[in-house]
C-alpha positions as CSV (number, residue, x, y, z in Angstrom):
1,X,13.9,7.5,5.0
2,X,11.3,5.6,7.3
3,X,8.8,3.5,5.9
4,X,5.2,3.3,7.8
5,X,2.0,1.4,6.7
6,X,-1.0,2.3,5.0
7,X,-4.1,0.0,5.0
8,X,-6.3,0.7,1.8
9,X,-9.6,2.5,2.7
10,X,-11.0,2.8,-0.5
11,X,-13.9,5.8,-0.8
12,X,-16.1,6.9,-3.6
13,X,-13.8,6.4,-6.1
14,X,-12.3,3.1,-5.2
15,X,-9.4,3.2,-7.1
16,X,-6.4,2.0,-5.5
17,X,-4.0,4.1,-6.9
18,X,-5.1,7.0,-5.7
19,X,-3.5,8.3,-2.1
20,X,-6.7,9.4,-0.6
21,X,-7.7,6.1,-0.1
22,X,-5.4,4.8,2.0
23,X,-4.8,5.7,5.8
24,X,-1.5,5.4,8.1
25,X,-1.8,2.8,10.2
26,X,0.6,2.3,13.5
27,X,0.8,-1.8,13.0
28,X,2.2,-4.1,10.6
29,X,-0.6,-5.7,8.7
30,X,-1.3,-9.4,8.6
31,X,-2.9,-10.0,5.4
32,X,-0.7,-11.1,2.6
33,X,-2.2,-12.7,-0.1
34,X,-5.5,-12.2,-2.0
35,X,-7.8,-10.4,-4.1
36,X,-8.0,-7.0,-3.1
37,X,-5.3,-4.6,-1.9
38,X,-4.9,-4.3,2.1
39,X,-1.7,-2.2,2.7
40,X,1.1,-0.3,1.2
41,X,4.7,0.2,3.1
42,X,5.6,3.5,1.9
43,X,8.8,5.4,2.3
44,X,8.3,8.8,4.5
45,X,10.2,11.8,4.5
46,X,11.8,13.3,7.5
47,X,9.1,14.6,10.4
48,X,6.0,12.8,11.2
49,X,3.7,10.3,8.8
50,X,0.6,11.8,6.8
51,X,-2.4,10.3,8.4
52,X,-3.5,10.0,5.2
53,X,-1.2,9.8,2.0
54,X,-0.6,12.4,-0.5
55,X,1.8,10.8,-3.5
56,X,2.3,7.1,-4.5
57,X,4.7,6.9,-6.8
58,X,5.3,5.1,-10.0
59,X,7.1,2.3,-8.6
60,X,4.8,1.8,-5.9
61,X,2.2,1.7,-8.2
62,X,3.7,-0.7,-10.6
63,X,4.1,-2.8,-7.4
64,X,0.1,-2.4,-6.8
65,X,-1.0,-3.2,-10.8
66,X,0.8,-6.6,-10.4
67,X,0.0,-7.3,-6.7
68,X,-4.1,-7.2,-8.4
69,X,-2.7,-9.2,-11.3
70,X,-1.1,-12.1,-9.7
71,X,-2.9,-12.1,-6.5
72,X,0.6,-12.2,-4.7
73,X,2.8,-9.3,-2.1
74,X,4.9,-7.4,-4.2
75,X,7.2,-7.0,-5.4
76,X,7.8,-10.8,-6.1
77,X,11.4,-10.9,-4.6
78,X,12.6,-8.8,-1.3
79,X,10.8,-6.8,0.9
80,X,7.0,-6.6,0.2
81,X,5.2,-3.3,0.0
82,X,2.5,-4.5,-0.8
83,X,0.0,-6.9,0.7
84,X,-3.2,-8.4,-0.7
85,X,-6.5,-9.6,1.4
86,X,-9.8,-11.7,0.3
């Protein structure tokens, strides 16, 4: 499956768990470390990217719960999905 970015947008209810607030974006970000969340990399299914998501699931946000935790990319080792900014 392809994986595309989503930088966090938060809205009215900033929560950053929530797929509404987050938006596809067409570049990879370059934030990585920090106190707020900046983007997701988020596996796709077959056709075109959401603009805007619809389901993150649990692992991803597992991966977002200890990004805000330890200020760091996560998941600690591997490829990151997700990135932090101040």
């Amino acid at each position: 499956m392809p994986r595309y970015w989503y930088a966090y947008v938060p809205g009215a209810n900033p929560d950053p768990t929530l797929p509404a607030n987050y938006i596809l974006i067409i570049i990879k970000p370059t934030c990585t470390t920090g106190f707020i969340i900046c983007a997701i990399l988020v596996y796709v299914g077959p056709g075109s990217p959401p603009v805007q998501l619809t389901f993150i699931s649990v692992r991803l946000r597992s991966y977002i719960a200890n990004a805000l935790t330890t200020t760091a990319p996560q998941p600690a080792a591997g490829k990151y999905f997700v990135y932090l900014k101040n």
